[in-house]
N, C-alpha and C positions, 0 to 999 in steps of 0.2 A: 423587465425580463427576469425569470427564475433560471437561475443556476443553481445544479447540484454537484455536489465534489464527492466522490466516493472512494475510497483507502482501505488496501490492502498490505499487510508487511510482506507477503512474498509472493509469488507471481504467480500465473492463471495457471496453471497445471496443479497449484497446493490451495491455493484460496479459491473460492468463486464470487464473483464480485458483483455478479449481477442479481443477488439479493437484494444489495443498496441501489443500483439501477433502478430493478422494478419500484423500490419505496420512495426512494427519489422522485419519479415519471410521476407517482400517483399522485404525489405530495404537490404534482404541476411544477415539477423542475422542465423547462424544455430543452437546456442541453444538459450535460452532465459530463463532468471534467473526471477522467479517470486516472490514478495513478497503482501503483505497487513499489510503495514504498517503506523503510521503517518510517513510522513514526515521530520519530526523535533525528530522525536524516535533518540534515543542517539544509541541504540543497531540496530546494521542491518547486520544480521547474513547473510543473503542472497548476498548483496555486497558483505562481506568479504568473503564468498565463491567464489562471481565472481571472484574476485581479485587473489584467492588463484588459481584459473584456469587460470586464464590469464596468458600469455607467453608474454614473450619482442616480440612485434612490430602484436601485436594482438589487434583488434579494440572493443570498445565497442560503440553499438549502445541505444539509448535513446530519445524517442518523446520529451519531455521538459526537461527542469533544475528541472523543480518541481518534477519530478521524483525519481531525483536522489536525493533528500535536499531541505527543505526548510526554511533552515540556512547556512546563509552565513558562518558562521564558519566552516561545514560542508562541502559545497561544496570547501572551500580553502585544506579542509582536503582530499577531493577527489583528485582533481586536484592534489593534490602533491603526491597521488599514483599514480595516472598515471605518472607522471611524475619520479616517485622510478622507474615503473615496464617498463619506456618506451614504452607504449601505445597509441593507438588515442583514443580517446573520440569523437563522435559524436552526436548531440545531431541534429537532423535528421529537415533539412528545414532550420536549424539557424546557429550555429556555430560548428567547428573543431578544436579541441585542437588538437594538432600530438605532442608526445612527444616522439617517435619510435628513437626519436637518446639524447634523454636523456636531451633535452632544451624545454623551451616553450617560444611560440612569444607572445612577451609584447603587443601586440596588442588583439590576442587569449583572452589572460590572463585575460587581460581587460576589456574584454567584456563579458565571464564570469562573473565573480567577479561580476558586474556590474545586468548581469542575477540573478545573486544569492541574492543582494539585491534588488530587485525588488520582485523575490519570498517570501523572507523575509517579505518582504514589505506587498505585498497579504496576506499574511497568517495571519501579525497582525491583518489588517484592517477585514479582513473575523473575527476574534476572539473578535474584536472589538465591530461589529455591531452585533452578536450573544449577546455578554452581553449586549447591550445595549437595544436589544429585548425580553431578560429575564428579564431583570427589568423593563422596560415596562408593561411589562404581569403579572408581583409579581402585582405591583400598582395598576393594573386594575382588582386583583382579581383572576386571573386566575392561575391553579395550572400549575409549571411547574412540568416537567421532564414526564417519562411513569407512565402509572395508575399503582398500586396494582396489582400484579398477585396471585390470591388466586385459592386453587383449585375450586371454585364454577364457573369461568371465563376462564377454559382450554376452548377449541374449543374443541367440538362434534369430530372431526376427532382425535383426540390424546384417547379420550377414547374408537372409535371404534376398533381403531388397539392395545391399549395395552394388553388386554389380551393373545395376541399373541406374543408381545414381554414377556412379562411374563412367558410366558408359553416356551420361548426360539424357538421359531416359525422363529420368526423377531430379527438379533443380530440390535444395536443402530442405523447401519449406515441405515439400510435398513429401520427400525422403522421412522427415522428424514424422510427418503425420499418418504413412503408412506401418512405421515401424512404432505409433503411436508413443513416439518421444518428446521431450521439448529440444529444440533448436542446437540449445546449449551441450545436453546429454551428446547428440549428433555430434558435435563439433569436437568431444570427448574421444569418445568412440573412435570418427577418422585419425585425429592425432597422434592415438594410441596405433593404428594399423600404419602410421609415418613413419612410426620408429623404427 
């Protein structure tokens, strides 16, 4: 069986995901484990699912390393489940860990590892220049972070449809989807009109 794992850091309304879907399917992944999550998240409920599925000499397919980890501590800790559960790892255009007879090639290894710091690497330097452009922007005056959401500043579309969610017309999911919001924004929005 081919499993594919595909990873986003923030959720379907800012990422789209099914880029790595479609490369995934083509690559002959037949399921495909989706999360939205950081990278560097401690907790990855959805891998450990993959894992719990996966059968000795069953392959897991994946477009980057940054997918799976973006800690090297992380990805050492990946590889050595594959390597528990006898797996291949593919990590689709770059490298093949094959751990299907329960060893891995110190070259593989390597290079990995090697991937995993570099990722590592990215992700500082990306966390880097973010703060370095926050405070930038503090000095210069400028406020950061998102405005105030008060109810005086909801969009015209969230108060044309709630009376209908109100009124039980509209249940949340369908509410978020006509006022073309995510879930969350909604659950903002009501809040604010509790107080």
């Amino acid at each position: 069986m081919k499993y594919g794992y595909a990873r986003c850091s923030t959720n379907e309304s800012k990422q789209d995901i099914q880029r790595q879907v479609r490369e995934l399917k083509a690559a002959g992944a037949e399921e495909v484990f989706l999360v939205y999550e950081h990278g560097d998240d401690t907790e990855k409920a959805e891998l450990a699912a993959l894992f719990e599925a996966a059968k000795p000499g069953d392959e897991i397919l994946t477009l980057e390393v940054t997918r799976l980890a973006r800690s090297t501590k992380q990805l050492c800790e990946i590889i050595e489940a594959v390597k528990e559960k006898r797996l291949r790892l593919s990590i689709l255009g770059s490298i093949t860990v094959d751990c299907r007879d329960g060893q891995i090639d110190p070259m593989s290894n390597a290079f990995i590892q090697m991937s995993g710091v570099f990722a590592e690497l990215e992700l500082r330097m990306i966390r880097a220049r973010v703060r370095s452009g926050m405070a930038n922007a503090k000095a210069k005056g400028i406020k950061i972070g998102r405005p105030q959401i008060t109810a005086d500043n909801i969009p015209q579309v969230f108060y044309r449809h709630y009376p209908a969610y109100k009124n039980e017309q509209l249940n949340l999911s369908e509410f978020a989807r006509v006022c073309n919001m995510s879930r969350t924004t909604v659950y903002k929005y009501i809040s604010l009109l509790k107080v």
